[in-house]
C-alpha angles and dihedrals in degrees: 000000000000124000094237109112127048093217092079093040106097127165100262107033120125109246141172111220131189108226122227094250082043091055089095089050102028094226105177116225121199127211144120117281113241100174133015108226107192126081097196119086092232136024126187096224100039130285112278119244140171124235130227082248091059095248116126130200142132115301105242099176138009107226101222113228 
C-alpha cells in the first residue's frame, strides 16, 4: 500500500520513508510513525510523518502486519 492518502497513516504503523537528502536516490527508510505531518487528506508524493527515531520523510509503502 502507498503512502498517499492520510486516511491509512495511523501512530504506530510500520512504514518505509524516503528522507528529504534521499529524495535524488530514493534510499527507504523504515521506521514507526510517531507524528503525521501533513494537514491535507492526500498528498502526490506521500503524507509526511514523523518516526519514533525523530527522522521525517514521505511514506512510500505501509508494511502490512
Amino acid at each position: 500500500m502507498n503512502g498517499n492518502h492520510r486516511a491509512d497513516i495511523k501512530p504506530g504503523l510500520e512504514v518505509d520513508i524516503v528522507l528529504k537528502q534521499d529524495q535524488r536516490t530514493g534510499k527507504l527508510t523504515r521506521g514507526t510513525v510517531k507524528d503525521i505531518l501533513t494537514n491535507s487528506p492526500n498528498h502526490p508524493h506521500g503524507i509526511k510523518v514523523r518516526l519514533q527515531s525523530g527522522e521525517v520523510g514521505r511514506v512510500k509503502h505501509i508494511i502490512q502486519p
